[in-house]
C-alpha positions as CSV (number, residue, x, y, z in Angstrom):
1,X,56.8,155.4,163.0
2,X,56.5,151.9,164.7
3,X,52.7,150.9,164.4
4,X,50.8,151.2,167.9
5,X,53.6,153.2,169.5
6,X,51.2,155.4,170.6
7,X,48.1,154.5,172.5
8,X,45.8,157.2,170.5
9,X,47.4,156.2,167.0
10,X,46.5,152.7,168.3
11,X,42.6,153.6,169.4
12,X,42.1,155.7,166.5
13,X,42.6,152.7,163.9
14,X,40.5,150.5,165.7
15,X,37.6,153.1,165.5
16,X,38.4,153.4,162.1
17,X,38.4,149.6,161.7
18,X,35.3,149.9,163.8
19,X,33.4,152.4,162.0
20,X,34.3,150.6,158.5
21,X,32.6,147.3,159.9
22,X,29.2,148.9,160.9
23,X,29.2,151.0,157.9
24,X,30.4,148.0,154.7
25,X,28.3,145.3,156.3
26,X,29.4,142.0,154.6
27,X,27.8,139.3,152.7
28,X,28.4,135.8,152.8
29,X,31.2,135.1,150.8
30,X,32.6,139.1,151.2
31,X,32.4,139.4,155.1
32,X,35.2,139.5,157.4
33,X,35.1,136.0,159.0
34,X,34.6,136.1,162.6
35,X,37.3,134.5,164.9
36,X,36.4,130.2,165.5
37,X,34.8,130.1,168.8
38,X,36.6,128.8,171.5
39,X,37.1,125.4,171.2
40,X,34.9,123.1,174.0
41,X,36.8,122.9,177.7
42,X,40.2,121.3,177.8
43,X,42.8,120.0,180.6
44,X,45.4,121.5,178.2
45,X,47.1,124.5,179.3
46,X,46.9,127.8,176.8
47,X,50.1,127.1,174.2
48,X,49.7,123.3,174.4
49,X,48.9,120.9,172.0
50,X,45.3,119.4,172.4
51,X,45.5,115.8,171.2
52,X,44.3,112.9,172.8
53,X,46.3,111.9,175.5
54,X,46.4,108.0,174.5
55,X,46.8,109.2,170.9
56,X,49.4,106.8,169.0
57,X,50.3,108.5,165.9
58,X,53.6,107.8,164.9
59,X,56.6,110.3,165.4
60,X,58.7,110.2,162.2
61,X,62.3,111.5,162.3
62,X,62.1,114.8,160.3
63,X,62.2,114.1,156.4
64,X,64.5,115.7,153.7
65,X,62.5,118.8,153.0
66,X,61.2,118.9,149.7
67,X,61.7,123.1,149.4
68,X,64.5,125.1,150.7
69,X,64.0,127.2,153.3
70,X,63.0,130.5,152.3
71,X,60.6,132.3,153.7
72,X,57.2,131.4,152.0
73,X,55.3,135.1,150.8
74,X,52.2,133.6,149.3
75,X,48.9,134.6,147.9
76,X,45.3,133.2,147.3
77,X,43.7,134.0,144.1
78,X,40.2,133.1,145.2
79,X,36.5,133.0,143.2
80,X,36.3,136.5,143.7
81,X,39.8,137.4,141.5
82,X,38.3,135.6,138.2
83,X,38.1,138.7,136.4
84,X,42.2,138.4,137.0
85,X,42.4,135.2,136.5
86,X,40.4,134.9,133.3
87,X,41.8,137.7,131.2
88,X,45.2,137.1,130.1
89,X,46.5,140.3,130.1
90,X,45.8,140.9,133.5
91,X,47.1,137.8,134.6
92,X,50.3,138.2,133.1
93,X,50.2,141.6,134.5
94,X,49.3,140.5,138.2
95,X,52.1,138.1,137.9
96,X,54.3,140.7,137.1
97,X,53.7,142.3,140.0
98,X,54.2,140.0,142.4
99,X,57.2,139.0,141.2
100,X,57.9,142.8,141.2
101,X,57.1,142.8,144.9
102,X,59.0,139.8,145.6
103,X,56.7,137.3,146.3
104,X,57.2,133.8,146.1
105,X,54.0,131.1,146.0
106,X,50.6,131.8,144.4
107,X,47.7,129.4,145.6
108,X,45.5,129.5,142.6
109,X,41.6,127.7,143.2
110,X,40.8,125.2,141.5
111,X,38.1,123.3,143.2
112,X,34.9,125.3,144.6
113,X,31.1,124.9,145.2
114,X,31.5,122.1,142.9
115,X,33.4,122.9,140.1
116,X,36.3,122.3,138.8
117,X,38.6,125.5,137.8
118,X,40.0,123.5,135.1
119,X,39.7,121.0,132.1
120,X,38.4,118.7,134.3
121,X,37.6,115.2,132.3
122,X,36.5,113.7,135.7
123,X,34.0,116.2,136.6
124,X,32.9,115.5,132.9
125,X,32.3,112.1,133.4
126,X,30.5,111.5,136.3
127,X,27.6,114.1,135.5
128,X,29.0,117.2,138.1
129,X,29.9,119.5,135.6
130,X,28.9,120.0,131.9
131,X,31.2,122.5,131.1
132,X,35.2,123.0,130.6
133,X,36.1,126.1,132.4
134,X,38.4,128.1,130.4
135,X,39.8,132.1,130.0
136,X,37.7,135.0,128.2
137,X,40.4,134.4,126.0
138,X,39.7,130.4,125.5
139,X,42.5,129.2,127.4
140,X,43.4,126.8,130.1
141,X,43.5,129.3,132.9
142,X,45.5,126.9,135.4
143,X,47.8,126.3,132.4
144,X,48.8,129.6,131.9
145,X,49.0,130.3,135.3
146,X,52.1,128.0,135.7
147,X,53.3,128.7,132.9
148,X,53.8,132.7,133.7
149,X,54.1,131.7,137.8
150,X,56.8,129.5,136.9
151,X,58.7,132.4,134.1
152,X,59.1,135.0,137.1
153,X,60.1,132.5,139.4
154,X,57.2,131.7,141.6
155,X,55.5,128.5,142.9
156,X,52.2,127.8,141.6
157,X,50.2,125.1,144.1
158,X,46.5,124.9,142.8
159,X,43.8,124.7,146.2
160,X,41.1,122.7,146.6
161,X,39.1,125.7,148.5
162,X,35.7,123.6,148.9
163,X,37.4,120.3,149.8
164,X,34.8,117.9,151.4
165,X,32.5,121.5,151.4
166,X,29.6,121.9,148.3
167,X,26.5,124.0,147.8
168,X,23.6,122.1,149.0
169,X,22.0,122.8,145.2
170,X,25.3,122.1,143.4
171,X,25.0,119.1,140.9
172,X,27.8,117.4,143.2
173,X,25.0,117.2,146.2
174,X,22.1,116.3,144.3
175,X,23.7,113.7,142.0
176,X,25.5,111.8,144.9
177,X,23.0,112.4,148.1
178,X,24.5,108.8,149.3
179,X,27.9,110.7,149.7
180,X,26.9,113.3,152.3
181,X,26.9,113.1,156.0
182,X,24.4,113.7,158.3
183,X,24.4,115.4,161.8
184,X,23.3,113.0,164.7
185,X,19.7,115.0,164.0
186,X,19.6,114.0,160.8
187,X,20.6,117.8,159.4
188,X,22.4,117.7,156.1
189,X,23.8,121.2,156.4
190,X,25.9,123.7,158.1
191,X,26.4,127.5,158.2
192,X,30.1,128.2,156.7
193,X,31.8,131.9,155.6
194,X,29.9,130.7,152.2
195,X,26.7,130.3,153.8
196,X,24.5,127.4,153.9
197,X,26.6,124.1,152.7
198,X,26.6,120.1,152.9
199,X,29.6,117.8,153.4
200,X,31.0,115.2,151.7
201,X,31.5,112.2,153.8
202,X,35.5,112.0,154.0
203,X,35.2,107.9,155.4
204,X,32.7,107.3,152.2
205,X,35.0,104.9,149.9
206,X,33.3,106.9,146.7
207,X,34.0,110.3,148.0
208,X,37.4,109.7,148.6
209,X,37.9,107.9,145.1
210,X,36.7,111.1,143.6
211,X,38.8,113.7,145.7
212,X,41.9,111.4,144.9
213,X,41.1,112.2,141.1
214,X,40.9,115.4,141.0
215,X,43.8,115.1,142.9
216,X,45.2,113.0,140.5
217,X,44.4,115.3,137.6
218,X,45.9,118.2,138.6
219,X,49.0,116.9,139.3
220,X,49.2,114.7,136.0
221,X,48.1,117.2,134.0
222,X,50.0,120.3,134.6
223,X,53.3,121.2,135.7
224,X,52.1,123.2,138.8
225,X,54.1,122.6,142.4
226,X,51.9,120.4,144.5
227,X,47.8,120.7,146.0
228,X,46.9,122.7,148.9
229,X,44.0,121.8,151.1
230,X,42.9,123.9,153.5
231,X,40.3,123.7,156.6
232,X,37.6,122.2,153.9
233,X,39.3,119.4,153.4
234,X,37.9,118.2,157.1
235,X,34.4,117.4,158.7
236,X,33.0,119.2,161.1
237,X,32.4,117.6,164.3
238,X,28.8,117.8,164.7
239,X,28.6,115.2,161.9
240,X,29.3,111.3,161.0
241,X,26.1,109.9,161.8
242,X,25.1,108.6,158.7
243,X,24.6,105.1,157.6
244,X,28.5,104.8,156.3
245,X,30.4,106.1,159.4
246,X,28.1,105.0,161.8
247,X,28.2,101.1,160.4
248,X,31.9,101.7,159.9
249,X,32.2,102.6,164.0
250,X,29.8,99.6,164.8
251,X,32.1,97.1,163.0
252,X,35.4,98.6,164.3
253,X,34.3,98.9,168.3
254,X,31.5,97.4,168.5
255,X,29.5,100.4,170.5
256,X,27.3,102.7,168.7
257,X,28.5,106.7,168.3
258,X,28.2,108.6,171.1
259,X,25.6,111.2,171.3
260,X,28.0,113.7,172.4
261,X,29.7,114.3,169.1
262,X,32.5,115.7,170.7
263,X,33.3,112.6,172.4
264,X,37.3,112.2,173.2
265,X,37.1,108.7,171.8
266,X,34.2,109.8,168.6
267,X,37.0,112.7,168.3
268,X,39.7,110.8,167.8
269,X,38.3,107.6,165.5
270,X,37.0,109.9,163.5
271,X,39.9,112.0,163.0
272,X,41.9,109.2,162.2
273,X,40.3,108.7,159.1
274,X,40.9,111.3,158.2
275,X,44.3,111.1,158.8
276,X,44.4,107.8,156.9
277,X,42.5,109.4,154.2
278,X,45.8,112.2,154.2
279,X,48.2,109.4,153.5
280,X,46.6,108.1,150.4
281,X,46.3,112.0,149.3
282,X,50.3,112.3,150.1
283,X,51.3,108.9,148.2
284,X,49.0,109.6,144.8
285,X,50.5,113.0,144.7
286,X,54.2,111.8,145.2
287,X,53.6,108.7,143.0
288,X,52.9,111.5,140.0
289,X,55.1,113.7,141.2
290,X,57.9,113.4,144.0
291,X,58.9,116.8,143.9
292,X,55.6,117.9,144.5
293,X,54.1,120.0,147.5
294,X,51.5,119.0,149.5
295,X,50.3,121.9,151.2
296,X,47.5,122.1,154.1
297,X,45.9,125.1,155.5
298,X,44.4,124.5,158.5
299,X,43.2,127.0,161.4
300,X,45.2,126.5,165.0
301,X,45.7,123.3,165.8
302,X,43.1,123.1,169.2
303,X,40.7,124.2,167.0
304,X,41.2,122.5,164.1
305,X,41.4,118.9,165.8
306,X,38.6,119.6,168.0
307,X,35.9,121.1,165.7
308,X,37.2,120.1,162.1
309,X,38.9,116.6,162.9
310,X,42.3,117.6,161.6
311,X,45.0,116.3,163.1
312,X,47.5,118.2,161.0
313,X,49.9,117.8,163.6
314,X,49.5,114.1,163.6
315,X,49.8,114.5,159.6
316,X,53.4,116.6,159.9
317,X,54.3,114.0,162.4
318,X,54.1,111.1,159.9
319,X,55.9,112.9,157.2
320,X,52.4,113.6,155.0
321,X,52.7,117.5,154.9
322,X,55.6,119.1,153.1
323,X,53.8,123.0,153.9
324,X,51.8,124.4,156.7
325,X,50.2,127.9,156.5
326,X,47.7,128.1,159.6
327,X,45.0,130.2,159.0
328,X,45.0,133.5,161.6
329,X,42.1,135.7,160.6
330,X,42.3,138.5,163.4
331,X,41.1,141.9,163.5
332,X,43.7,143.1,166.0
333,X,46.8,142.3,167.5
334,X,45.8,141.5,171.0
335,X,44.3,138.1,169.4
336,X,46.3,137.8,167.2
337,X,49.1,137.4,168.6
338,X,48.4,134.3,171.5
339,X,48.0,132.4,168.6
340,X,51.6,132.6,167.4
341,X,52.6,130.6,170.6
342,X,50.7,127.8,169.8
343,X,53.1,124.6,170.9
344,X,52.0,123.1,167.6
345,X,52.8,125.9,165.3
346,X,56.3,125.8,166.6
347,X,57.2,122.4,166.0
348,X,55.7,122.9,162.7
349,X,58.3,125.5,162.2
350,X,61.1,123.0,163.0
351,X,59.9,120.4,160.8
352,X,58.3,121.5,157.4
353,X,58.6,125.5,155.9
354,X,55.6,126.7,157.9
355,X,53.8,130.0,157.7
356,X,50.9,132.4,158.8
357,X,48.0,132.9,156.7
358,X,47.0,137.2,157.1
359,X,43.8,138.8,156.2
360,X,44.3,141.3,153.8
361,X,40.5,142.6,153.5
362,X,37.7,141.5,152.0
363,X,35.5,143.5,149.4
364,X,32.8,145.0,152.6
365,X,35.5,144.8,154.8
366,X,38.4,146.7,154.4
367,X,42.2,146.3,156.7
368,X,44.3,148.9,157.0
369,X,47.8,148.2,155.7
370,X,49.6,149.6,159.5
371,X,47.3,146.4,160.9
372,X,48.4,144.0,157.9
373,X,52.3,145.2,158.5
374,X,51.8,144.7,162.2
375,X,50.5,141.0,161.8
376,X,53.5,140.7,159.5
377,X,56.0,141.9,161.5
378,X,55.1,139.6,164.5
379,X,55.2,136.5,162.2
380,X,58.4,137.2,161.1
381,X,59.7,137.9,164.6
382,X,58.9,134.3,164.8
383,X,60.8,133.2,161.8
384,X,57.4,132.1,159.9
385,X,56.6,132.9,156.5
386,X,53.2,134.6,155.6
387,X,50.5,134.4,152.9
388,X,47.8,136.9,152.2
389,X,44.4,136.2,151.7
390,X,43.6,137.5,149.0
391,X,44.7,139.0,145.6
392,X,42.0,141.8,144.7
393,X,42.9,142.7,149.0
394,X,46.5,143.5,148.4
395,X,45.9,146.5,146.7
396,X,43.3,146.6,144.0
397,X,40.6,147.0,146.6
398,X,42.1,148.8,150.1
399,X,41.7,151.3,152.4
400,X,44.9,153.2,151.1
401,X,45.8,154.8,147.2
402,X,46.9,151.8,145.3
403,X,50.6,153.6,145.5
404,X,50.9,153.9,148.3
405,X,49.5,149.8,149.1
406,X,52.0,149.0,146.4
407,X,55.2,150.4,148.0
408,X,53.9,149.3,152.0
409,X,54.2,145.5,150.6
410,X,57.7,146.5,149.0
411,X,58.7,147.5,151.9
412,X,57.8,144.4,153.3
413,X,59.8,142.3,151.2
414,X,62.3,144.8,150.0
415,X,64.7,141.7,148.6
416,X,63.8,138.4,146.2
417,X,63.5,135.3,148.5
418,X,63.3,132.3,145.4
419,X,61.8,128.9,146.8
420,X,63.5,126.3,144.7
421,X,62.8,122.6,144.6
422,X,65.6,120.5,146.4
């Protein structure tokens, strides 16, 4: 039966969905984020595209894509699906089954609250980590990873989930305090899905040196299919007012920061740095490796350029991106669904193999498959490609028997859809 036909099938899973919030409450990395509040006052009409109107980012001509076509069906393996991820048997066996299943791209972590999620020699070095992460079994886990990803057929892009992001306590934050940036208050930190956090200072020479070598590692040392950053790899924009950013502004218009931090002109400098900061990411990765992806993951454009300073647009634009999945974490359809319009979003789609990222639960918060198939559905209307956040949700821990999760998502994707390298 076609989900929502009815208005009491429709009411009853929103009382269920309802009922399972109030009663799972979440904790900070296990709750069900909460939509990104509405972005500050515009002139843009909904469905438009928010950048600055004297913005002069180059239009490129569309590239040669570096993937075919095919519709991306991706998943996050995430902190939480270690005990996966660590124990080669159940790797081997979770790869098995979603090549079974007819998925395509697995975005592995590799970089979170500090650490590195592999043999890391740069994390080594400079004092951040004194540790080599490995397998229960004592093996590179990202190694193996590829290695079975790549046997069955699917892409393996490692993600940077913490980008610019690190625990205020991490060794990262205390080690390099001259790396972080302040709020115009002074305030070092921010309230995030992983609670209380600092941020790296994306304009900070040091910082950037750093991020290019993990970069830099990852795609020198293994044989995986790009880097994905996602809305980490950003700053929000209550902050650049420390010493670095705020000299940096002086020198380049003479004026000092405005207080309003979301400025138009503050907005835009500042996002433009970052945007630079995307090009050197996008040549070191294609110098290693010109086959490789570069992946970002971003929420919806107005909000993203607005409150994160990513101009991923800007970045598709100049040729810089080679994937999009845009980050849609709704509990319902009715919001859901406005977002899919998004002006950005469809030129995406017409440039660059683009896709919707779907919650599939989290461990206190649970989604009912009919909602996850719904979400799907609608992306696909749009001729997007979708990836799931994340593993444990797809099945291991749901609302339904693992069965019956199991043959909802073949259902899904009842034939192979093989991204290839072209």
């Amino acid at each position: 039966m076609p989900f929502f036909r009815h208005r009491w099938l429709r009411r009853l899973v929103l009382v269920l969905v309802a009922v399972a919030a109030t009663v799972l409450p979440g904790f900070a990395m296990a709750s069900f984020p909460p939509p990104p509040p509405p972005p500050p006052p515009a002139s843009a009409t909904p469905g438009t595209v928010a950048a600055p109107a004297t913005s002069s980012v180059p239009v490129a001509q569309p590239q040669p894509l570096s993937l075919n076509r095919a519709e991306i069906r991706g998943v996050w393996m995430t902190g939480n699906d270690m005990p996966v991820l660590r124990d080669r048997d159940r790797m081997q066996l979770a790869v098995e089954q979603l090549a079974r299943l007819n998925f395509n791209t697995i975005y592995p972590v590799v970089w979170n609250s500090g650490i590195a999620y592999y043999a890391s020699a740069s994390t080594q070095r400079r004092g951040i980590q004194s540790f080599t992460f490995r397998g229960l079994q004592g093996q590179d886990v990202l190694a193996e990873l590829i290695q079975a990803g790549h046997a069955k057929g699917l892409l393996v892009i490692p993600w940077f989930e913490f980008g610019f992001m690190a625990p205020p306590g991490s060794e990262l934050a205390r080690l390099h305090p001259q790396w972080l940036t302040r709020k115009q208050d002074g305030g070092l930190t921010s309230i995030s899905a992983a609670g209380e956090v600092v941020w790296l200072n994306p304009l900070h020479p040091d910082v950037q040196a750093f991020i290019l070598e993990l970069v830099q590692e990852i795609i020198s040392q293994y044989d995986g299919d790009g880097i994905q950053f996602d809305d980490h790899m950003s700053l929000p924009s209550d902050f650049g007012y420390d010493d670095v950013t705020t000299a940096l502004y002086r020198k380049e218009t003479r004026k000092a920061p405005p207080t309003n931090p979301r400025d138009p002109a503050w907005l835009k400098w500042r996002a433009d740095k970052i945007s630079d900061f995307m090009q050197r990411v996008h040549d070191t990765v294609h110098a290693a490796k010109p086959s490789a992806v570069v992946s970002v993951s971003p929420n919806y454009y107005d909000f993203a350029y607005k409150l994160q300073l990513q101009d991923w647009l800007g970045w598709i634009r100049r040729g810089l991106v080679d994937e999009l999945i845009v980050q849609l974490y709704r509990p319902d359809l009715d919001s859901f669904l406005p977002l899919l319009a998004e002006a950005a979003l469809l030129e995406s789609r017409t440039r660059i193999p683009t896709a919707v990222a779907i919650m599939t639960g989290q461990r206190q918060r649970l989604v009912p498959m009919e909602l996850i198939q719904a979400q799907v559905n609608a992306v696909r209307e749009r001729q997007l490609g979708v990836a799931f956040f994340y593993f444990e949700t797809l099945w291991d821990r749901a609302m339904e028997p693992l069965s019956e999760r199991k043959l909802a998502f073949q259902q899904l994707f009842p034939s192979p859809a093989p991204r290839t390298m072209i």
